[in-house]
N, C-alpha and C positions, 0 to 999 in steps of 0.2 A: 504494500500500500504506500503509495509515495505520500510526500510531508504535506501536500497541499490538501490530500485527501482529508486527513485527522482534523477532527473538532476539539478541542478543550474544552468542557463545559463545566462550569459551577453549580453550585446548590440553586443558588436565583434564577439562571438561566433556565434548568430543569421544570423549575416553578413556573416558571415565566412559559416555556413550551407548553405545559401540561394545561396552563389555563388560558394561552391561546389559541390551541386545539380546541378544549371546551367551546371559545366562544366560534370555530369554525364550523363546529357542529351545530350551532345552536343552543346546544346547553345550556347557556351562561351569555347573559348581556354585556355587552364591553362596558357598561358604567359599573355593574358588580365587579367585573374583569380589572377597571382602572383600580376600584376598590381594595379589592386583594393585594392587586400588586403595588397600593399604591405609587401610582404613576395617572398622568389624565387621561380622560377618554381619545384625547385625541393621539395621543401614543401611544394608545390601545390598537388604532385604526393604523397605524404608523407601519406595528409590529405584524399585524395578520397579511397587510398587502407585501411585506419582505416575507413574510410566512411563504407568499403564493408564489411568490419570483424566484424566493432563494434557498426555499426547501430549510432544513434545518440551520443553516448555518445565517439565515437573516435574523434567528435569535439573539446571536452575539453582537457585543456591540462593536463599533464599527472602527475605531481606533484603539482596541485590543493590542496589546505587544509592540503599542509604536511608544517612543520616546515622545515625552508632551514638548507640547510648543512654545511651553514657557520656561522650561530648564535652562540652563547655563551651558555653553558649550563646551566640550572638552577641553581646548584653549585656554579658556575661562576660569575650569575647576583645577588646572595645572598650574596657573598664576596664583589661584587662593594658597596653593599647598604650596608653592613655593614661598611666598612671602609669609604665611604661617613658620615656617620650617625657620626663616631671619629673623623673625622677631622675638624664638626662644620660648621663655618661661610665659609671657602672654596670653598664648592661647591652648595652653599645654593642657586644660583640660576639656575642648574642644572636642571633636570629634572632626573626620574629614565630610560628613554629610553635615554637621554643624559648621563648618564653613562654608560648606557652597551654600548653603542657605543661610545665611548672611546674618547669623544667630547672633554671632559675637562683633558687634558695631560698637564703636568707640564714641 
């Protein structure tokens, strides 16, 4: 089975399947559906038309495993650790994810 094949799924998403199935049957109204899950009705409607395009995998969400767009770049977190690493005792009980996140400001 190659890699693009394989889903990763969560507990949520599980949840999220089982009771957008429900409401594709009928079972279940998408405003009980928003209910459950809370989330709105309109991303109730959101998640069953990806249901019908994209078979199981429009369950997940859509920026899964990507790095966010707000992070620092590597550049960036190399410059923090470098200049941590010169200023010594300062930031020595810091952490390296507590500098790129900008914890310790003077």
């Amino acid at each position: 089975m190659a890699k693009e094949d394989m889903l990763m799924v969560n507990t949520r998403d599980l949840k999220k399947l089982h009771v957008m199935k429900k409401v594709e049957e009928g079972a279940l109204k998408q405003r009980e559906a928003a209910e459950l899950l809370r989330i709105s009705e309109r991303q109730v409607r959101r998640i069953v038309k990806r249901l019908k395009e994209e078979g199981v995998a429009g369950i997940a969400h859509k920026l899964r495993g990507r790095e966010s767009g707000r992070s620092y770049s590597a550049e960036m977190k190399a410059r923090v650790k470098v200049i941590a690493e010169f200023s010594g005792m300062q930031y020595s009980s810091h952490t390296d994810s507590g500098l790129d996140s900008g914890t310790c400001q003077q």
